[in-house]
C-alpha angles and dihedrals in degrees: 000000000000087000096059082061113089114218115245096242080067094063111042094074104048085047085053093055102044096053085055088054089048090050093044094046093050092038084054097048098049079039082105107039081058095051088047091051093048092047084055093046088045082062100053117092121266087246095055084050098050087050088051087047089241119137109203096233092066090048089045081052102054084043087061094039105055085037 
């Protein structure tokens, strides 16, 4: 009976690592909303930006990481 029972150390990796999977999985399919975002946002003036509080390098940088 005790043996059909899988200890808890046993578990806590696996559920690790399928809650990374889960994350990974949902951050890759709004990857390209967010590149889409960021182009829009690309398009906008400096001056829109810098009301919005955005600088363009960290827009230009999303865009090269989720590409």
């Amino acid at each position: 009976m005790f043996d059909v029972i899988p200890p808890t150390d046993q578990l806590a990796p696996a559920t690790s690592a399928l809650l990374l999977f889960d994350r990974a999985m949902r951050i890759r399919a709004i990857g390209p909303d967010i590149v889409r975002a960021a182009q829009q946002l690309n398009a906008m003036t400096d001056h829109q930006l810098s009301e919005l509080g955005i600088n363009r390098s960290d827009i230009e940088d999303t865009i090269e990481r989720f590409i």
